[in-house]
TORMITI-485288 format. One record per atom (N, C-alpha, C): residue number from 0; chain; atom name; z negated, y negated, x negated. Coordinates in steps of 0.001 Angstrom, whole numbers, m for minus. Layout:
<recs>
<n: NUM, chain: A, atom: CA, Z: Z, Y: Y, X: X>
...
</recs>
This chain:
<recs>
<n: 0, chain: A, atom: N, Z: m17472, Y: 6880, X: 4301>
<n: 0, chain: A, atom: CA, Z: m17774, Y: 7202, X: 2920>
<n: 0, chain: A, atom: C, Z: m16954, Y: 6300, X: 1986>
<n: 1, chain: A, atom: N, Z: m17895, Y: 5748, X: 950>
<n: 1, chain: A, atom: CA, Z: m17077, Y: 4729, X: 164>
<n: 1, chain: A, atom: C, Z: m15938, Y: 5550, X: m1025>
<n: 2, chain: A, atom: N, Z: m14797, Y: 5309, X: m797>
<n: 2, chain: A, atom: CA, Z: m13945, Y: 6141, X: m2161>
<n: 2, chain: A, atom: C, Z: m14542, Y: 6166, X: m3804>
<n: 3, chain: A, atom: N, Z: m14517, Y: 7225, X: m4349>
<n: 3, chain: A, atom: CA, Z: m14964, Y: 7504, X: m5822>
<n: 3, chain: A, atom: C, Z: m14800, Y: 6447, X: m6877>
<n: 4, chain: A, atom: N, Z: m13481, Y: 5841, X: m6698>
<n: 4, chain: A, atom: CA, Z: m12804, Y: 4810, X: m7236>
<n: 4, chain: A, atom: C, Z: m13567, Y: 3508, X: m7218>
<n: 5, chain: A, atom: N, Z: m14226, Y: 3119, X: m6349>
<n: 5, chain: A, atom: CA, Z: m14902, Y: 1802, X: m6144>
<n: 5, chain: A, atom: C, Z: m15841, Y: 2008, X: m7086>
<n: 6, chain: A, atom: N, Z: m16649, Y: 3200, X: m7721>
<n: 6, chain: A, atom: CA, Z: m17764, Y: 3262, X: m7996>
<n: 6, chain: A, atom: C, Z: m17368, Y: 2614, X: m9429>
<n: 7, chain: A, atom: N, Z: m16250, Y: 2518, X: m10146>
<n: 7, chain: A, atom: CA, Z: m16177, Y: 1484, X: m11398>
<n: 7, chain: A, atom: C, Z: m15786, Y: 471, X: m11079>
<n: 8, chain: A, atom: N, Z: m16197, Y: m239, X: m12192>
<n: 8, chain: A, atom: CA, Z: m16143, Y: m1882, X: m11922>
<n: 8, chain: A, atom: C, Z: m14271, Y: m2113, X: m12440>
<n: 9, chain: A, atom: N, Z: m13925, Y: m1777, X: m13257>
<n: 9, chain: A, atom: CA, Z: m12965, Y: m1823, X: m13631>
<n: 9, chain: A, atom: C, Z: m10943, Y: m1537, X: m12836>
<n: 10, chain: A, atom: N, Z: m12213, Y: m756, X: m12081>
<n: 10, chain: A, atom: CA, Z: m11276, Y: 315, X: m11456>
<n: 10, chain: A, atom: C, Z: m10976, Y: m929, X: m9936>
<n: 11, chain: A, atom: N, Z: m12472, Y: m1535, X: m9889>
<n: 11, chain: A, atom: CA, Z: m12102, Y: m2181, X: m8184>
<n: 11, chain: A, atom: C, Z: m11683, Y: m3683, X: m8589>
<n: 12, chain: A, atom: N, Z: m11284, Y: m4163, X: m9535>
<n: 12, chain: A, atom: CA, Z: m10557, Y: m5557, X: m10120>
<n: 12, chain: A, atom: C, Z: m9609, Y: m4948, X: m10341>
<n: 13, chain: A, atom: N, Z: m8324, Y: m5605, X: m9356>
<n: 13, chain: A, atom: CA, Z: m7005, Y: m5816, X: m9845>
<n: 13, chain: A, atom: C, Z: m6768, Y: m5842, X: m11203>
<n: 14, chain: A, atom: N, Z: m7026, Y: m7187, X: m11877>
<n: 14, chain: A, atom: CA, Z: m6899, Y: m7968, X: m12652>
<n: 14, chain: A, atom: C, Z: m6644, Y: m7146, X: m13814>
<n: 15, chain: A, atom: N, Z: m8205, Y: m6472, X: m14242>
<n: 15, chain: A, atom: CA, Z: m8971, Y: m5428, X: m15003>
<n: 15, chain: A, atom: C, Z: m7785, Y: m4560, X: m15275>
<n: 16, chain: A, atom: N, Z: m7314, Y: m4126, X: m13769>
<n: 16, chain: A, atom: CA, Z: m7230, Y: m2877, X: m13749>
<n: 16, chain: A, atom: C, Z: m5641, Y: m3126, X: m14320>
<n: 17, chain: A, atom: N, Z: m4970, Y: m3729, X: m14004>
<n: 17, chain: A, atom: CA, Z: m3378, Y: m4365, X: m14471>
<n: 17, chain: A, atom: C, Z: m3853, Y: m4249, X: m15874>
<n: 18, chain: A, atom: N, Z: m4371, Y: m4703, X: m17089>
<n: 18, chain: A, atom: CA, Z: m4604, Y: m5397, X: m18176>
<n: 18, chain: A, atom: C, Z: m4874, Y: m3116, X: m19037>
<n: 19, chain: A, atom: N, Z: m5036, Y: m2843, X: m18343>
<n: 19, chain: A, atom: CA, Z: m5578, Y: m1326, X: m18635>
<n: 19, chain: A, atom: C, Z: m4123, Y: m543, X: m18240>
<n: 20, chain: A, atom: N, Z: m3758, Y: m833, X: m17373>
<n: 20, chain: A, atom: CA, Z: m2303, Y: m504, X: m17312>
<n: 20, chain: A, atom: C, Z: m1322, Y: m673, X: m18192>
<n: 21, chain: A, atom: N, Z: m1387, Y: m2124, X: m18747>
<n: 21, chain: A, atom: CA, Z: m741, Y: m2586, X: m19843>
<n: 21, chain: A, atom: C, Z: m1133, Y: m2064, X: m21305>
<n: 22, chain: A, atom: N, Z: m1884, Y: m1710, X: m21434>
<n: 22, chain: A, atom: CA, Z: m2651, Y: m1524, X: m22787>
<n: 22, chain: A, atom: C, Z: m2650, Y: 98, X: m22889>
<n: 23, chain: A, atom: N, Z: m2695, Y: 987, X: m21963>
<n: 23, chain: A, atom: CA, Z: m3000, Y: 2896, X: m22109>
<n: 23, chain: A, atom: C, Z: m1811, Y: 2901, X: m21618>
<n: 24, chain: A, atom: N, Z: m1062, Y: 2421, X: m20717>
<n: 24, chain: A, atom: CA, Z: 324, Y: 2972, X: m20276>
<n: 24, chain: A, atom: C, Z: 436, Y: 4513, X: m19709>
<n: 25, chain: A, atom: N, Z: m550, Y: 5082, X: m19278>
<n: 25, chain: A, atom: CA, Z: m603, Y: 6333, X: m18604>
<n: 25, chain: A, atom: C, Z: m1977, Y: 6243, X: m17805>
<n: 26, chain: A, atom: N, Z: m2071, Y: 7170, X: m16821>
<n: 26, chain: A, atom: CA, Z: m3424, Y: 7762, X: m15564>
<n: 26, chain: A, atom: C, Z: m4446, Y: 7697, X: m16751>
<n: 27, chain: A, atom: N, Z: m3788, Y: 9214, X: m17542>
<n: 27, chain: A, atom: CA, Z: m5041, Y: 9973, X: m18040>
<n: 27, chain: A, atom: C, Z: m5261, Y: 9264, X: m18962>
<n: 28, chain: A, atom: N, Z: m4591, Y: 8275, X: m20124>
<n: 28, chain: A, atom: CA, Z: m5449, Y: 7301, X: m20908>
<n: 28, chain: A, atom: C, Z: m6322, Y: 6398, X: m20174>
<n: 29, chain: A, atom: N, Z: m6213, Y: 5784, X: m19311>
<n: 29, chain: A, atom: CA, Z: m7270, Y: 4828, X: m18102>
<n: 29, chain: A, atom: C, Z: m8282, Y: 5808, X: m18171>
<n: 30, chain: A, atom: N, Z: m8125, Y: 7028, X: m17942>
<n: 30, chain: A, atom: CA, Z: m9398, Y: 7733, X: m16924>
<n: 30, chain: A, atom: C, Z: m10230, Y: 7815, X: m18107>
<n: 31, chain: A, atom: N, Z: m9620, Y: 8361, X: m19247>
<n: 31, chain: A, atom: CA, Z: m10604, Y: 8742, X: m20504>
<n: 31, chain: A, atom: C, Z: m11165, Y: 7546, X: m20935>
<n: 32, chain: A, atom: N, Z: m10463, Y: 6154, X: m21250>
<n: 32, chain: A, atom: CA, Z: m11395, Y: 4623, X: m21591>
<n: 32, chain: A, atom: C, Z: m12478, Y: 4462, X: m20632>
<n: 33, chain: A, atom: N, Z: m12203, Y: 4624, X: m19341>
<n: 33, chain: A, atom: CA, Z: m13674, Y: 4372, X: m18545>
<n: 33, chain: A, atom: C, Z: m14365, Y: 5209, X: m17920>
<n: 34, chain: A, atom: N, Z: m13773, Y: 6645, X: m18598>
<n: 34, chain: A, atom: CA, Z: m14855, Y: 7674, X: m18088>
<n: 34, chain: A, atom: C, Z: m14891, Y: 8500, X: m16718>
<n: 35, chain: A, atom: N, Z: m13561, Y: 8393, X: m16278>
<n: 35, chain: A, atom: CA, Z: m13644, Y: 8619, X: m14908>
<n: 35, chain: A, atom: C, Z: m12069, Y: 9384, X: m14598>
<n: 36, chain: A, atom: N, Z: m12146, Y: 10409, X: m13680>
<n: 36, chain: A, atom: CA, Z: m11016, Y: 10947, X: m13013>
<n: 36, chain: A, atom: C, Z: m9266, Y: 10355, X: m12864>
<n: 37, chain: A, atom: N, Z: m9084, Y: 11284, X: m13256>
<n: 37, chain: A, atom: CA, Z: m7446, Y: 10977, X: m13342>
<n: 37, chain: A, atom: C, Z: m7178, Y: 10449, X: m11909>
<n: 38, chain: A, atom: N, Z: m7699, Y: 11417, X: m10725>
<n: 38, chain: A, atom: CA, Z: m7202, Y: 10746, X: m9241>
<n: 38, chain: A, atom: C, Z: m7795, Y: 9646, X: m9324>
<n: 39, chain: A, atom: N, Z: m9080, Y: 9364, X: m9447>
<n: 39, chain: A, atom: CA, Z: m9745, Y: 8007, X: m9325>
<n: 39, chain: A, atom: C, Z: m8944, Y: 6838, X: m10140>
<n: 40, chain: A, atom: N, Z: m8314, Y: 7196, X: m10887>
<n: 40, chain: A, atom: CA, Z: m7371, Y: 6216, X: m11101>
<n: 40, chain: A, atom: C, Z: m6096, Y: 6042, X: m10417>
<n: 41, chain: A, atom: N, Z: m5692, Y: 6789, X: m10418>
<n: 41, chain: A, atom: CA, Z: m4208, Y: 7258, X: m9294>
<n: 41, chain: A, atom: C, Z: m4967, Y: 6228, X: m7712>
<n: 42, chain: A, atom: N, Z: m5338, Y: 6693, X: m7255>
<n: 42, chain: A, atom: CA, Z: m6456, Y: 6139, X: m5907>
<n: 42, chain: A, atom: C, Z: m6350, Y: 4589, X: m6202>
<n: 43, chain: A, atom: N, Z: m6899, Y: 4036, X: m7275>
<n: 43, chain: A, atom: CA, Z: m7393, Y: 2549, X: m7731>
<n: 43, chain: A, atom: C, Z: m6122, Y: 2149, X: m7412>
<n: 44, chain: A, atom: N, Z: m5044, Y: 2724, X: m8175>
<n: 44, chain: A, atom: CA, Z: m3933, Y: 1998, X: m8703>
<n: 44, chain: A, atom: C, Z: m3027, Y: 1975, X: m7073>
<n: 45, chain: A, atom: N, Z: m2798, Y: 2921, X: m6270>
<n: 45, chain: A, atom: CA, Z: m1948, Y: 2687, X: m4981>
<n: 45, chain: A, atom: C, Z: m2558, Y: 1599, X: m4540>
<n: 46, chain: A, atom: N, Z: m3845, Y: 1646, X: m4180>
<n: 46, chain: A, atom: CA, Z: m5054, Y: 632, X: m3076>
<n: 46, chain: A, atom: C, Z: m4484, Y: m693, X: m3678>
<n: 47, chain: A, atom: N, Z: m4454, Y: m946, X: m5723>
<n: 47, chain: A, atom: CA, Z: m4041, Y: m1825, X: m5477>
<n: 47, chain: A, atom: C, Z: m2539, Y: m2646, X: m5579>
<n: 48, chain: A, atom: N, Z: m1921, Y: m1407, X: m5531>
<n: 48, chain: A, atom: CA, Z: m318, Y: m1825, X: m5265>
<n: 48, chain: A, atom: C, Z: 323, Y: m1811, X: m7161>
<n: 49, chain: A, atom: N, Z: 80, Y: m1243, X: m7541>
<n: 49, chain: A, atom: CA, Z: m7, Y: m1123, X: m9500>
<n: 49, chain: A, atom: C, Z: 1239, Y: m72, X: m9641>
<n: 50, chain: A, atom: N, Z: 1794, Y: m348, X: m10640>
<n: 50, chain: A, atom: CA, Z: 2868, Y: 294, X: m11156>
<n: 50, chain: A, atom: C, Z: 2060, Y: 2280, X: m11537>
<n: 51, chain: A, atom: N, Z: 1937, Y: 3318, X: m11609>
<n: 51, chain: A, atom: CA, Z: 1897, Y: 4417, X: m11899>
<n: 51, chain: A, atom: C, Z: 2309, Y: 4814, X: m13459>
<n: 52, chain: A, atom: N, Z: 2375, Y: 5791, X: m13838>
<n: 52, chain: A, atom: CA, Z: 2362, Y: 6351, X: m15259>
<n: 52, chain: A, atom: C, Z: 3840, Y: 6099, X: m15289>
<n: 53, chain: A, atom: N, Z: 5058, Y: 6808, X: m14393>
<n: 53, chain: A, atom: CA, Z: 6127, Y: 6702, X: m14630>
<n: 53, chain: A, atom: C, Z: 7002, Y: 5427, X: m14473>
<n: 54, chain: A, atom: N, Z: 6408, Y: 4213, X: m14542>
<n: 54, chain: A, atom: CA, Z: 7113, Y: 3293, X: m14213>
<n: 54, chain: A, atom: C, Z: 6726, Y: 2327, X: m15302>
<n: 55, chain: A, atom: N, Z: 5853, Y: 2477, X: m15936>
<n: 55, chain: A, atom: CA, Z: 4957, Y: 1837, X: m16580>
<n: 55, chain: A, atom: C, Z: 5368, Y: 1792, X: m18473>
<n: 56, chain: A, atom: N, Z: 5776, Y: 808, X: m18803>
<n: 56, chain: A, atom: CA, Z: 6519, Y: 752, X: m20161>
<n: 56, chain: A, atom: C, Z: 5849, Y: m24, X: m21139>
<n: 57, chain: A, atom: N, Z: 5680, Y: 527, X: m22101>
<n: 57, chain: A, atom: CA, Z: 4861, Y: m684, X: m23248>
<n: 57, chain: A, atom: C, Z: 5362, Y: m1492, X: m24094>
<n: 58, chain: A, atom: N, Z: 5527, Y: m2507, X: m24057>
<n: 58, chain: A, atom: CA, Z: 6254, Y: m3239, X: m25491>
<n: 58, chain: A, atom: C, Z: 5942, Y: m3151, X: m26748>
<n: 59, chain: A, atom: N, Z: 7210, Y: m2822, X: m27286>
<n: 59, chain: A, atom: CA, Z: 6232, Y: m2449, X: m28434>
<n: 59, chain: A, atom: C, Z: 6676, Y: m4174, X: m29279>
</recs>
């Protein structure tokens, strides 16, 4: 069974998905911009080795 997470495009690019990290700085801001589950982001972000909500700092 393919994971929930793949099913966004956003979610299965690194790249994407770093740049969304940088910019919401939390799970649940990611999940609400693309519409999709707090785990499904949590999920995206281990698979692709990504910093988490608590590690994650914004410049201001």
């Amino acid at each position: 069974m393919i994971p929930t997470w793949r099913a966004h495009a956003k979610l299965r690019d690194r790249k994407e998905l770093a740049v969304l990290v940088m910019e919401e700085g939390s799970v649940p801001a990611i999940a609400r911009r693309i519409g999709c589950s707090k785990s499904s982001v949590k999920s995206a972000l281990l698979f692709h080795g990504l910093a988490q909500q608590e590690t994650v700092r914004k410049k201001v």
